[in-house]
Every structure is written in structure tokens, then in C-alpha cells.
C-alpha positions as a Markdown table, in Angstrom:
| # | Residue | x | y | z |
|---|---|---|---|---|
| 1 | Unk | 86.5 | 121.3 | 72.6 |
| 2 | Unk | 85.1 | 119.5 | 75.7 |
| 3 | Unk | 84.8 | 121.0 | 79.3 |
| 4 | Unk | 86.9 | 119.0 | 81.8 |
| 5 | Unk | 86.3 | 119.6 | 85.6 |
| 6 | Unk | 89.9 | 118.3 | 87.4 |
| 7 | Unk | 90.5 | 119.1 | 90.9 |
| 8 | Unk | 94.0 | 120.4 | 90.9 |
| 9 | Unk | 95.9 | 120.8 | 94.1 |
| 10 | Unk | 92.5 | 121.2 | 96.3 |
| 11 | Unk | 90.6 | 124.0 | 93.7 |
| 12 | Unk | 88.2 | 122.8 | 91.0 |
| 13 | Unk | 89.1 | 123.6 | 87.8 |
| 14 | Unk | 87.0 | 124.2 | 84.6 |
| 15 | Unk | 88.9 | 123.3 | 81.2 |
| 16 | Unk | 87.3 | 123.6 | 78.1 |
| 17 | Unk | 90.3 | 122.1 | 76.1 |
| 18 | Unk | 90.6 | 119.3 | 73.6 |
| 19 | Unk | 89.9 | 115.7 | 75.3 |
| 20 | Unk | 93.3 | 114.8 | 73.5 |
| 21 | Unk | 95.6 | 117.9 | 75.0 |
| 22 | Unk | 98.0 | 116.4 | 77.5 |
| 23 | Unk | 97.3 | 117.2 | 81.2 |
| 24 | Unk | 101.2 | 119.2 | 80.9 |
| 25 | Unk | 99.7 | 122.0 | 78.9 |
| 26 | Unk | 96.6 | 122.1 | 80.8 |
| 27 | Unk | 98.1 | 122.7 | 83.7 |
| 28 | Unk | 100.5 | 125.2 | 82.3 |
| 29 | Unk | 99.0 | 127.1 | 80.1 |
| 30 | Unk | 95.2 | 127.0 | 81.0 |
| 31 | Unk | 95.9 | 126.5 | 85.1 |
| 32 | Unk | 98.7 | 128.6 | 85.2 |
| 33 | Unk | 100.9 | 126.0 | 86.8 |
| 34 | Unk | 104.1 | 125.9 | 85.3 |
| 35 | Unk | 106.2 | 124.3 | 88.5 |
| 36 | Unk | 106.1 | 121.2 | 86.5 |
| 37 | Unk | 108.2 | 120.9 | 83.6 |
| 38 | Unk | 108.2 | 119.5 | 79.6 |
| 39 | Unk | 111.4 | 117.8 | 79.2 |
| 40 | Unk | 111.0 | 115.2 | 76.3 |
| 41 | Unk | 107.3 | 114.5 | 75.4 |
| 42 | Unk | 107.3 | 111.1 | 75.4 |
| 43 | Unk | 107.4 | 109.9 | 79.3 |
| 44 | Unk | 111.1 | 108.9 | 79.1 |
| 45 | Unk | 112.6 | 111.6 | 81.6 |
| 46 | Unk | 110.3 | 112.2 | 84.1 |
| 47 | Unk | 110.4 | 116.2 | 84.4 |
| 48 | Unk | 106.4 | 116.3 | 84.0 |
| 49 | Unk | 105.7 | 113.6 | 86.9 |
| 50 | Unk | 102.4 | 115.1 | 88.6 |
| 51 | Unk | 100.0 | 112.7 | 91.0 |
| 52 | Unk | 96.3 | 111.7 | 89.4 |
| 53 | Unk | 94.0 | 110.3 | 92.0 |
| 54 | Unk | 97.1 | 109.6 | 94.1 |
| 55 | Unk | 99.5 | 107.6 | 91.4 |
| 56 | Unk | 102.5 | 109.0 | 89.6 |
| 57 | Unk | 101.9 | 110.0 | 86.1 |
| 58 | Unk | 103.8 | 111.4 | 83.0 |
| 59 | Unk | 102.0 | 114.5 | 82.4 |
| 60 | Unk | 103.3 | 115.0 | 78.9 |
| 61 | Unk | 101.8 | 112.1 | 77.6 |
| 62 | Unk | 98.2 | 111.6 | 79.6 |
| 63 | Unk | 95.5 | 113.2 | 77.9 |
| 64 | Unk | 93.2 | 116.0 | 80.0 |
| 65 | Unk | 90.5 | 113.4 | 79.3 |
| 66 | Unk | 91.7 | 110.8 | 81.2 |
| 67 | Unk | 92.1 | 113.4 | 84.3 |
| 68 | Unk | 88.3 | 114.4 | 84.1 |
| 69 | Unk | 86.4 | 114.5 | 87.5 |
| 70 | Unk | 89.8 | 113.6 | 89.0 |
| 71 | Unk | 92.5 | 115.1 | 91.5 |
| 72 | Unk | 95.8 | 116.3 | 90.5 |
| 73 | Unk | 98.3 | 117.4 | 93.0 |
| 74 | Unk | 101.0 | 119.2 | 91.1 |
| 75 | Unk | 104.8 | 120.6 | 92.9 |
| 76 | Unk | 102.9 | 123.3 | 93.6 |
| 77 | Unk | 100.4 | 122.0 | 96.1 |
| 78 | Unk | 102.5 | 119.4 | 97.7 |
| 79 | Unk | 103.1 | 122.2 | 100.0 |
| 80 | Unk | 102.8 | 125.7 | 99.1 |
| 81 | Unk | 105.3 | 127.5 | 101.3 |
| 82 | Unk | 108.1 | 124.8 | 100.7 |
| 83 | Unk | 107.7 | 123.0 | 104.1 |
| 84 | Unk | 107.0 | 119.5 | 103.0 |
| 85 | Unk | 110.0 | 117.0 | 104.0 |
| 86 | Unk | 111.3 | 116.1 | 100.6 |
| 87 | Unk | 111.3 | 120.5 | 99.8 |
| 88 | Unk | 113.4 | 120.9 | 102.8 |
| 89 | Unk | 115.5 | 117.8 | 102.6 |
| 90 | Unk | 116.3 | 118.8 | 98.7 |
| 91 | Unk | 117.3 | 122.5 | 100.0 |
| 92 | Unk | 118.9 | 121.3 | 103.0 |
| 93 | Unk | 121.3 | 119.0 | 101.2 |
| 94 | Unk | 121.8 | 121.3 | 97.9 |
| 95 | Unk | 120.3 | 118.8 | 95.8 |
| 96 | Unk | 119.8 | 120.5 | 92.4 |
| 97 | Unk | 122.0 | 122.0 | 90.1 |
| 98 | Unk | 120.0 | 123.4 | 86.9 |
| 99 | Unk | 117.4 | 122.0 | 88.7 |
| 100 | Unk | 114.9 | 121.7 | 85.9 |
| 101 | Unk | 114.4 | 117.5 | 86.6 |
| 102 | Unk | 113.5 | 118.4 | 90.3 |
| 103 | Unk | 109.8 | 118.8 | 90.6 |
| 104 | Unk | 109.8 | 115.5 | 88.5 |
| 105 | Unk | 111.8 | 114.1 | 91.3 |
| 106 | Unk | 110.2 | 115.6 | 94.0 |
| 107 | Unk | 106.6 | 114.3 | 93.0 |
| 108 | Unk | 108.6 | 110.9 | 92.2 |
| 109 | Unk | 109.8 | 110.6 | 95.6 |
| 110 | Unk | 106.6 | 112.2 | 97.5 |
| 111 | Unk | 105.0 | 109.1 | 95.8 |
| 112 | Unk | 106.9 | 106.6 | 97.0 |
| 113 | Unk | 107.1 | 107.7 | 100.3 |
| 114 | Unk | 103.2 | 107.8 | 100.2 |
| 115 | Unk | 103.6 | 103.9 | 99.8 |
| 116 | Unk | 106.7 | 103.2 | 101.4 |
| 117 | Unk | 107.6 | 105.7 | 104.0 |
| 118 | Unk | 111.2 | 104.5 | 105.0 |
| 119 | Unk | 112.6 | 103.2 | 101.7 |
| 120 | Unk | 115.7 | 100.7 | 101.3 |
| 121 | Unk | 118.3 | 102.7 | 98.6 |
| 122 | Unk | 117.7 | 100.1 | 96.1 |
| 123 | Unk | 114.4 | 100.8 | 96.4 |
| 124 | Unk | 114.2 | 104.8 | 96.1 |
| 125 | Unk | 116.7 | 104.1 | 93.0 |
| 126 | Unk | 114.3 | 101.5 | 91.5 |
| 127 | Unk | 111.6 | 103.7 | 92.1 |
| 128 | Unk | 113.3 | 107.0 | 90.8 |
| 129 | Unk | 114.7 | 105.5 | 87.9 |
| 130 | Unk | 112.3 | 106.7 | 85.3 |
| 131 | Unk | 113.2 | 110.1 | 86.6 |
| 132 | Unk | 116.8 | 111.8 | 84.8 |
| 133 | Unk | 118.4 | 114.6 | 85.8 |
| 134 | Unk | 121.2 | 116.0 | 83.1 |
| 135 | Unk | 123.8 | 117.4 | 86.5 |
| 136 | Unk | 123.6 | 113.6 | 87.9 |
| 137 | Unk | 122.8 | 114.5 | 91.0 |
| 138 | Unk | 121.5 | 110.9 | 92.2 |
| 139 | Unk | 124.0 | 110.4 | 95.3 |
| 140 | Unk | 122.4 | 113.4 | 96.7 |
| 141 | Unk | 118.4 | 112.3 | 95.8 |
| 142 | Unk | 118.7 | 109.5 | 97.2 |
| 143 | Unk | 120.0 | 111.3 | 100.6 |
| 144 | Unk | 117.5 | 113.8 | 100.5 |
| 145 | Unk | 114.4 | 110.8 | 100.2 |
| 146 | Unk | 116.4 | 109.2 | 102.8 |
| 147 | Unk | 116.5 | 112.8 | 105.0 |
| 148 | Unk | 112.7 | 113.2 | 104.5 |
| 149 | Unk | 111.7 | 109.6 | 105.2 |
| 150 | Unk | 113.9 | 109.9 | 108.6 |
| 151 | Unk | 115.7 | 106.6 | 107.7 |
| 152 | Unk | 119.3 | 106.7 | 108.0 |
């Protein structure tokens, strides 16, 4: 075991976890955090997309280690009461279904905007792409980036 300090969603965390354990079950089980979600394991679907040091990751598959004495902004603190643009575009336009890929898309899409804030479609598709969701709901991401990026 190794202590790990990560600052996750603005509050320093101490992990004393395996350097090896992915930054998924540290956040779940040791942080408590379980808005993000396991979906396959091996970075192909995009349910455990978190931000370290301001860059999309797959959670499942990036070891704590490589998170130490960095920030990690999960669903959960990209706005705690729900009011941050893509969270009230996705409810405004009913975007999910099960639901279960949507904090995956959500931190997807947050990203992008970071870097692009009024995206073409082709590229909110290009940049979602790595993201799946099982009820196809794409038509309807796509608006919702669009919504909260005020383009039309």
C-alpha cells in the first residue's frame, strides 16, 4: 500500500491504496463517489470518463498512481446542485434513457466544451465517439452539447 494525496472535486483526499488500483475504485469505494460508472474495464465505452489535471481520462484503466498530487473533477463536482449547462441541457431535452453512459458523456462533453466552446456536430460526434450509450441516444447528446454551448 502507498498513500496517494489526489484532490478530487476541490477536497484533498488521502488514499492509502495500491499504486496499481484504478482511479474508478478509488473514487468509488475509498471516496465514496460512485456518480461515475464501471461499464467494461478496458477504456472502450467511456462510462468511467472523469477529468485529471483538466484532460478526459478512462478511469477504469488509469492507475491511482498516476493521479497522485493531482486534481480530479468527477460528475459530481462539475456542479453539485445540477446547474451546470450540459446537467440542464441533458434534463431539459430528456436525454437518457437507462442512463448509466451519461456521466461518461457528460464529463465527455464538459471537456470539450472546455476546449471548444461552440462545437460543429461533426465535431461533438468525433469528440464523443469513445463514449457508447446502449439506448442510442446520440441525436439527442448532440442537441443537448449544442443547448449548453448556445450554438444552434
Amino acid at each position: 500500500m502507498t498513500m496517494f494525496t489526489v484532490r478530487v472535486n476541490g477536497t484533498e483526499q488521502k488514499l492509502d491504496v495500491d499504486p496499481d488500483m484504478p482511479l474508478l475504485w478509488a473514487l468509488r469505494d475509498m471516496v465514496g463517489l460512485t456518480g461515475t460508472k464501471y461499464g467494461c474495464g478496458q477504456a472502450l465505452c467511456g462510462a468511467c470518463v472523469v477529468h485529471l489535471n483538466g484532460e478526459p481520462v478512462r478511469s477504469c484503466v488509469t492507475p491511482i498512481s498516476r493521479a497522485a498530487g493531482g486534481t480530479v473533477l468527477t460528475i459530481e463536482g462539475l456542479s453539485p446542485d445540477g446547474n451546470h449547462p450540459l446537467q440542464k441541457a441533458w434534463v431539459e431535452l430528456g436525454v437518457p434513457q437507462c442512463g448509466f453512459c451519461q456521466s461518461g458523456q457528460i464529463m465527455s462533453a464538459a471537456a470539450l466544451l472546455a476546449k471548444k466552446p461552440h462545437p460543429t456536430d461533426a465535431e461533438i460526434d468525433e469528440s464523443l465517439a469513445g463514449n457508447l450509450c446502449r439506448c442510442g441516444t446520440y441525436t439527442r447528446i448532440r442537441a443537448a452539447v449544442k443547448k449548453a454551448s448556445g450554438t444552434p
